[in-house]
C-alpha positions as CSV (number, residue, x, y, z in Angstrom):
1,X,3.3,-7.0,-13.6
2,X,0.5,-4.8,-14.4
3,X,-2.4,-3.9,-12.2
4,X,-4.5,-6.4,-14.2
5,X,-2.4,-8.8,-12.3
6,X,-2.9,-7.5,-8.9
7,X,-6.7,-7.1,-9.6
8,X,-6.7,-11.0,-10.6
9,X,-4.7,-11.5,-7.4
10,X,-7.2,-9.9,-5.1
11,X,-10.3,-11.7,-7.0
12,X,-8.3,-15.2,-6.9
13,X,-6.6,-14.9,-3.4
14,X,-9.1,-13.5,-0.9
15,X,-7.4,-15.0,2.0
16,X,-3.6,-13.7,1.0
17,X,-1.7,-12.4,4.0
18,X,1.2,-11.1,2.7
19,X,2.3,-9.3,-1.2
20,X,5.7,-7.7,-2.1
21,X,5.1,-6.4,-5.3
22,X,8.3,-3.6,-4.1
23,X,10.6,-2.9,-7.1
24,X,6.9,-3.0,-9.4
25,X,6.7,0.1,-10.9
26,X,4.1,-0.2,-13.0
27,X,2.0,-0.8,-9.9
28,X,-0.5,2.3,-9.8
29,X,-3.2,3.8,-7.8
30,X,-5.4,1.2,-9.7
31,X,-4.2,-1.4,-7.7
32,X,-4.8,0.1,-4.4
33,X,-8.8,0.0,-5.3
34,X,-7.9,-3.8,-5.6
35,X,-6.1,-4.5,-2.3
36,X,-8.1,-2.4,-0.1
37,X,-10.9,-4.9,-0.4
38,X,-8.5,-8.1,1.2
39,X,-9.4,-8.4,4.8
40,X,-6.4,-10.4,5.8
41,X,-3.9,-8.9,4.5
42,X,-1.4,-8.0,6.9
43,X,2.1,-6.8,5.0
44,X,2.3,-4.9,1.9
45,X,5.3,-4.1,-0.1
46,X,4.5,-1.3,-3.0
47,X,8.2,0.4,-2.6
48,X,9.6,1.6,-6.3
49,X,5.6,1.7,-7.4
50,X,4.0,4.9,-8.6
51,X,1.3,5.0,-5.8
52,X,0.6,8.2,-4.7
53,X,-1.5,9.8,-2.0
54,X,-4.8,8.9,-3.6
55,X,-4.1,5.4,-3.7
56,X,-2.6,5.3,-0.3
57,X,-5.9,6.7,0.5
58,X,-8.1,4.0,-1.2
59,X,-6.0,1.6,1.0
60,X,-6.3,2.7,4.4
61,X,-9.8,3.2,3.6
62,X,-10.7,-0.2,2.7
63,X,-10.6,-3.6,4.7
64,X,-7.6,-4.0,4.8
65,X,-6.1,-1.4,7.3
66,X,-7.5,-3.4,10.2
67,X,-5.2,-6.2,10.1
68,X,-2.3,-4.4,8.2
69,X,1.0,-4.4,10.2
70,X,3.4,-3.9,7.6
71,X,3.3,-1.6,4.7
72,X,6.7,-0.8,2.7
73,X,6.1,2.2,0.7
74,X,9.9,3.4,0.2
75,X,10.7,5.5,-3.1
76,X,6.8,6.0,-3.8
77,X,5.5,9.0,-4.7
78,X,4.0,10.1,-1.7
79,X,3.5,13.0,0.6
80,X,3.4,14.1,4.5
81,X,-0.4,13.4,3.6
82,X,-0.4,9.6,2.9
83,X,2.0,9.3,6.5
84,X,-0.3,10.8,8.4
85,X,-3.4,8.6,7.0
86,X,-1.7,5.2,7.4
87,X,-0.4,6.6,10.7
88,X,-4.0,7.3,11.7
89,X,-5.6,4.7,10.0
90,X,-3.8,1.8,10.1
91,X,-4.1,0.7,14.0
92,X,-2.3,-2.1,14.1
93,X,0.8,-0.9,11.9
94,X,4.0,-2.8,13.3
95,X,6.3,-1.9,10.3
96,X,6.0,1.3,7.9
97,X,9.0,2.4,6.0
98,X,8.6,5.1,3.4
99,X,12.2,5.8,2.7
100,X,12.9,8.0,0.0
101,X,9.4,10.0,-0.3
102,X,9.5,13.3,-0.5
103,X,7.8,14.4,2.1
104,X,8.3,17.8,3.0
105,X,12.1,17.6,2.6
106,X,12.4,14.5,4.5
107,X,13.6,11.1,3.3
């Protein structure tokens, strides 16, 4: 899976609720641009993916951080930056595991 594939998923499936793409490592920053747009998504699995902070970003930015309660983000490469923007930007955030980040030491 490429980020073709979730760019054709977010143009094809506007009204998808839920993606686990975790264990996707070619899954980039690309993709975030893609699934910030979908405003009912409400869990996200990117674990094993090579997001990083920028992407994490895009995300939390876009329409989708309204309704998103779950977002998996374990073994990304992400920092104590991208917690503290889905922390703050993400409202209704039920579920966030980022196990395995490096983040300031911690994992």
């Amino acid at each position: 899976m490429t980020d073709d594939v979730i760019a054709s998923i977010a143009d094809n499936c506007p009204a998808i609720s839920v993606l686990n793409v975790g264990g996707v490592s070619s899954i980039t920053d690309t993709s975030m641009k893609c699934l910030a747009k979908l405003e009912h998504l409400t869990s996200l699995n990117i674990s094993h993916s090579e997001v990083t902070d920028d992407g994490i970003k895009i995300l939390v930015q876009g329409k989708c951080a309204d309704l998103l309660n779950e977002l998996l983000i374990n073994y990304c490469q992400i920092t104590e930056t991208s917690i503290n923007t889905v922390v703050f930007g993400c409202k209704n955030l039920r579920i966030f595991s980022f196990y395995g980040c490096v983040c300031g030491g911690l994992y």
